[in-house]
C-alpha positions as CSV (number, residue, x, y, z in Angstrom):
1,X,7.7,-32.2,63.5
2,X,8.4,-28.6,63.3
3,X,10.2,-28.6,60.8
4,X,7.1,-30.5,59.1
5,X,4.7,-27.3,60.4
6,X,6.7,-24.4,59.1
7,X,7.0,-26.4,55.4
8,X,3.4,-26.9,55.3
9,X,3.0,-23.1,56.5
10,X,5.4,-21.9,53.8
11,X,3.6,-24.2,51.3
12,X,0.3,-23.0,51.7
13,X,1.9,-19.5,51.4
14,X,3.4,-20.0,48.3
15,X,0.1,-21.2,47.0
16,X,-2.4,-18.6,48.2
17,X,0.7,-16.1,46.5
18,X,0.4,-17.9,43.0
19,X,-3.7,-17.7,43.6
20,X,-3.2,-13.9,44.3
21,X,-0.6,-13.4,41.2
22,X,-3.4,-15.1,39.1
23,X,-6.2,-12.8,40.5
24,X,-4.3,-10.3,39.7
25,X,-3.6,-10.8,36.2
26,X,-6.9,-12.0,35.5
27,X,-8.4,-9.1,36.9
28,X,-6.0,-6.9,34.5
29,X,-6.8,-8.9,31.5
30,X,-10.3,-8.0,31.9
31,X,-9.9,-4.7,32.5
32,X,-8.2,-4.5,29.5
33,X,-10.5,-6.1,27.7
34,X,-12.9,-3.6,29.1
35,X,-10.8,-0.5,28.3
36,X,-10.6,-2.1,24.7
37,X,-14.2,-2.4,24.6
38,X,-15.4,0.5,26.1
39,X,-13.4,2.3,23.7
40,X,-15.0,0.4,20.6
41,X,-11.3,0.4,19.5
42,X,-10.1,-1.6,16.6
43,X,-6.5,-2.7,15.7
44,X,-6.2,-2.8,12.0
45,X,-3.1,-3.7,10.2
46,X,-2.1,-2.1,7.0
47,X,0.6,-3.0,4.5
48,X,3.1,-0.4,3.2
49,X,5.2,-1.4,0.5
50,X,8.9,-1.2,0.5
51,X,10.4,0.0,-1.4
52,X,7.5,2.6,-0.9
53,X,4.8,4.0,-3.4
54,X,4.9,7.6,-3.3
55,X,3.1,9.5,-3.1
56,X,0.2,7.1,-2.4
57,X,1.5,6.0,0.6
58,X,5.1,6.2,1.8
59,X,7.2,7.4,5.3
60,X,8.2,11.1,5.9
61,X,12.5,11.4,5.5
62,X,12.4,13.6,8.6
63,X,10.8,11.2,11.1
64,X,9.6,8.6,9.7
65,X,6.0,9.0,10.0
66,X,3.9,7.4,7.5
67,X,1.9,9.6,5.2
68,X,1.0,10.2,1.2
69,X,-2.6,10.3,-0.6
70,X,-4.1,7.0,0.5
71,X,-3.5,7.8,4.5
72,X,-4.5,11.0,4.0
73,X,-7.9,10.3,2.3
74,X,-8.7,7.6,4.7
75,X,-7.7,9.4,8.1
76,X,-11.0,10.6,8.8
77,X,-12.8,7.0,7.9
78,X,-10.5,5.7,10.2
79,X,-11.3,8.0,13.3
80,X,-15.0,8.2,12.9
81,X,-14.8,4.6,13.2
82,X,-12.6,4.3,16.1
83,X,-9.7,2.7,14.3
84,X,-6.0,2.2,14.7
85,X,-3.7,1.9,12.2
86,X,-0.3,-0.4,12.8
87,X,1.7,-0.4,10.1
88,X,3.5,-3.5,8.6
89,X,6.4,-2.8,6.5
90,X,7.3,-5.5,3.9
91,X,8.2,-6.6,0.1
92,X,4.8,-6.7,-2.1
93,X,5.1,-10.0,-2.9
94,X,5.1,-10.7,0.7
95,X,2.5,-8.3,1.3
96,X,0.3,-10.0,-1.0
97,X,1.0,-13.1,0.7
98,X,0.0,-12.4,3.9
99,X,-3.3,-10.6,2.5
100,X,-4.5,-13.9,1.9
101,X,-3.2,-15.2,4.5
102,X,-5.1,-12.8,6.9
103,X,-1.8,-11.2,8.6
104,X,-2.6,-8.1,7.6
105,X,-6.1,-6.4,7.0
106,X,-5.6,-4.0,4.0
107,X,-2.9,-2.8,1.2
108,X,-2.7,-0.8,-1.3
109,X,-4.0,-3.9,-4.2
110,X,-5.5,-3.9,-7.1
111,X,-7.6,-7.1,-8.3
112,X,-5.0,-7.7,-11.6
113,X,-1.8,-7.3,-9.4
114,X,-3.3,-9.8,-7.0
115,X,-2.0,-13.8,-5.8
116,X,-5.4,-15.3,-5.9
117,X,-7.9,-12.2,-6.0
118,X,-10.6,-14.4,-5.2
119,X,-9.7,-14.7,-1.5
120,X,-9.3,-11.1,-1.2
121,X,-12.2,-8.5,-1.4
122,X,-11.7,-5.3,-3.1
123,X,-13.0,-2.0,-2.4
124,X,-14.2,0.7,-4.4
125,X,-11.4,3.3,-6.6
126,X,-9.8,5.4,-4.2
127,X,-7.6,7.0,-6.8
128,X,-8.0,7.2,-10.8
129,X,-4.6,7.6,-12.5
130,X,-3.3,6.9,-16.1
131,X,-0.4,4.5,-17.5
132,X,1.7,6.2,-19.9
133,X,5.2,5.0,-21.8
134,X,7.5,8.5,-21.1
135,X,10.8,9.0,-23.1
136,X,13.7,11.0,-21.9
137,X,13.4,13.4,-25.7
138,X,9.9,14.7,-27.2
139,X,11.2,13.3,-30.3
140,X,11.0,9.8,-29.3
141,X,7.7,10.0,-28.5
142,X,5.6,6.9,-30.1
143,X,2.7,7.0,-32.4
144,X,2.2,3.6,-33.6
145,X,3.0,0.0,-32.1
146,X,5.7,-0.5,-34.4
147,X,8.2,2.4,-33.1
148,X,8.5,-0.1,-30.3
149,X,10.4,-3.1,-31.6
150,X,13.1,-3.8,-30.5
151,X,13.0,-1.1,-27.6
152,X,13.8,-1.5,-23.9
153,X,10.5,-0.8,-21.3
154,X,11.8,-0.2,-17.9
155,X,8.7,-1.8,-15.8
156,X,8.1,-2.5,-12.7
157,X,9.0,-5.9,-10.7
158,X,5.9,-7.9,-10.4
159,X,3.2,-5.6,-11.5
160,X,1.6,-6.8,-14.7
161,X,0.5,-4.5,-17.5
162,X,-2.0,-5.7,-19.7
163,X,-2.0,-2.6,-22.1
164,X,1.9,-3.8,-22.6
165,X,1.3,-7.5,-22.4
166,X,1.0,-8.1,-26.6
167,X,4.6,-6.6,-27.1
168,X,6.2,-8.8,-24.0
169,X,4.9,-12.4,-24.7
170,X,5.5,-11.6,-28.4
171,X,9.3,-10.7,-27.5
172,X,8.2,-7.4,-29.4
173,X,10.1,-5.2,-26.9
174,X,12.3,-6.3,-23.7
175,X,10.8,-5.9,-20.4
176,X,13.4,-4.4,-18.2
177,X,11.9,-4.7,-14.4
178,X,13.1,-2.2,-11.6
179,X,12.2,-2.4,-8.0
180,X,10.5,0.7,-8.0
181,X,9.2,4.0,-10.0
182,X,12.2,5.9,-9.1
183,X,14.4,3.2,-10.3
184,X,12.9,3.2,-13.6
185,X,13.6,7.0,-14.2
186,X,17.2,6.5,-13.0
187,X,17.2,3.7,-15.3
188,X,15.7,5.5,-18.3
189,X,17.7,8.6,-17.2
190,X,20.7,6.4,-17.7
191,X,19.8,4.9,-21.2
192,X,19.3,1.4,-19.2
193,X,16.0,1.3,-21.4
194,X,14.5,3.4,-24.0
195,X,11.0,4.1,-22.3
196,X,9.7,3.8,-19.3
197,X,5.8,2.6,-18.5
198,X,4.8,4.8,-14.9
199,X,1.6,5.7,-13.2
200,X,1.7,9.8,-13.6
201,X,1.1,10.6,-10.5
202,X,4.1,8.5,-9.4
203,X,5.8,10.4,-12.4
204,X,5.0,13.7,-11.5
205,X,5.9,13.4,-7.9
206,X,9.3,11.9,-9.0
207,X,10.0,14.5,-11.0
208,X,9.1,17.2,-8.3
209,X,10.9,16.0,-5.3
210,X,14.0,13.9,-6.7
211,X,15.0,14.4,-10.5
212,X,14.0,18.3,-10.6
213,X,16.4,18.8,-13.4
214,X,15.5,16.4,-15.3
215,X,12.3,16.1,-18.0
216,X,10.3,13.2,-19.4
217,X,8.0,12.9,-22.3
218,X,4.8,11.1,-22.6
219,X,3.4,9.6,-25.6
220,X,-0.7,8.6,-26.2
221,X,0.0,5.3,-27.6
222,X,-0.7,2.5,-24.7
223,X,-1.9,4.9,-22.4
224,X,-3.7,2.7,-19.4
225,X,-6.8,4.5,-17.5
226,X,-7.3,2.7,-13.9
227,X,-8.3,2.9,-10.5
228,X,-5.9,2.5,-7.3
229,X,-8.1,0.4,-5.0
230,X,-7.7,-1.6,-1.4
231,X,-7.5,-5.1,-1.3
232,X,-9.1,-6.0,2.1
233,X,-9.6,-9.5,3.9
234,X,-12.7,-10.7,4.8
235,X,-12.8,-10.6,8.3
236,X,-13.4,-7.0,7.5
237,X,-16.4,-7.6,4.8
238,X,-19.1,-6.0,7.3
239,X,-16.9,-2.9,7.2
240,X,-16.3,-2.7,3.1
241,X,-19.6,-1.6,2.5
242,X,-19.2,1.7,5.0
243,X,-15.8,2.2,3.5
244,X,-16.8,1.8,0.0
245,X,-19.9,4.3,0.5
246,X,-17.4,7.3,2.2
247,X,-14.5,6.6,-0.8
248,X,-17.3,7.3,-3.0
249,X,-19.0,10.3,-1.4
250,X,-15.1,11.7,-0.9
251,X,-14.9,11.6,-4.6
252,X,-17.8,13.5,-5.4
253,X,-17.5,16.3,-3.2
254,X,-13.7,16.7,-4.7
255,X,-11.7,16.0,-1.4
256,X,-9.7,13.2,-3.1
257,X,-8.6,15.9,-6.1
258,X,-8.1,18.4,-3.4
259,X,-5.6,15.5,-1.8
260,X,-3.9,14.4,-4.9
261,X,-3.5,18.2,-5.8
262,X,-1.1,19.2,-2.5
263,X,1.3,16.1,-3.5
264,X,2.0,16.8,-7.0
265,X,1.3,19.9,-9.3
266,X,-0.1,19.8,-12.6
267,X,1.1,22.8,-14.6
């Protein structure tokens, strides 16, 4: 019988411990949640390519920390707004993947490099740039469509380039894909391909910070105008429009030219 007692004592014990345990973490979930909303915080994941795109968006040798145009430009969006930024490091293709998947919240994505773009919302250009075919002499330099047969492009792996598109599906010229910008120099460095079809700000800040001895040539013939833009999902489609409206007011007070100017020099 006493032996009966002390179980029942240590039983109910155990079970007001458990009850207390529970209190407990109850009480710090919603404190938590509390904190979080008191704060008006707001996790938001962003995609960063790897192999990066620098200088758009890419991580510091020294430690690591993620930084480039796009970050910078978007820093003070982020703040005023009371958002966080984690970082999710992956392949495009993967990237683009979980876009529409909702994993993450926002890339670096335009509409025409997109896996279904119509389950994906876009925002306004963050960044205009140009397309150009550079050579590795000023004398290969092309003025008509013709100079190209039979000549090697160094590209990019899964990016499609409709200014280029004619000479590719008509086996015109051989599409030579790299997995990223600074592959294609090394490759047209090398004489892997005759030209090579890069964004010039990507160019210019290759050139600057790892082929300083070296010189490429552009030529005017299927040169591509464009915007960078953010592909976003749409649990953030009440946000877009705010986002949209400050991209657009920093581009016409100049802060976005001011940006682009400390990561690459234009002589």
């Amino acid at each position: 019988m006493v032996y009966f007692f002390r179980s029942l004592l240590l039983l109910s014990l155990l079970c007001c411990s458990a009850n207390a345990v529970d209190a407990l973490a109850t009480n710090s979930r919603l404190k938590s949640a509390a904190l979080k909303q008191d704060a008006g915080s707001q996790v938001l994941r962003f995609g960063l390519y790897y192999p990066h795109l620098s200088p758009y968006i890419y991580t510091a040798p020294i430690n690591n920390q993620v930084i480039g145009i796009v970050p910078e430009v978007l820093a003070p969006f982020f703040k005023q707004h009371n958002i966080t930024i984690e970082y999710v490091f992956d392949k495009v293709s993967a990237l683009k993947r979980r876009l529409n998947n909702s994993d993450i919240d926002m890339m670096i994505l335009n509409a025409s490099w997109a896996i279904n773009p119509e389950q994906v919302l876009f925002s306004a250009g963050v960044v205009p740039y140009n397309d150009y075919l550079y050579s590795r002499l000023p004398e290969q330099e092309i003025t008509e469509p013709q100079q190209l047969d039979n000549k090697a492009i160094c590209t990019r792996q899964y990016y499609v380039y409709p200014k280029l598109s004619a000479l590719f599906t008509g086996e015109l010229s051989l599409r030579v894909d790299s997995s990223s910008q600074a592959a294609q120099l090394r490759m047209l460095f090398s004489q892997r391909c005759d030209y090579a079809y890069i964004n010039e700000i990507v160019a210019k800040w290759e050139l600057q910070n790892q082929f300083q001895n070296q010189q490429i040539y552009r030529s005017a013939v299927y040169q591509d105008e464009s915007m960078l833009t953010l592909g976003v999902s749409p649990k953030l489609e009440k946000l877009l429009p705010e986002l949209n409206a400050y991209i657009q007011q920093q581009q016409q007070s100049g802060e976005i030219k001011r940006i682009i100017n400390r990561y690459v020099h234009y002589d």
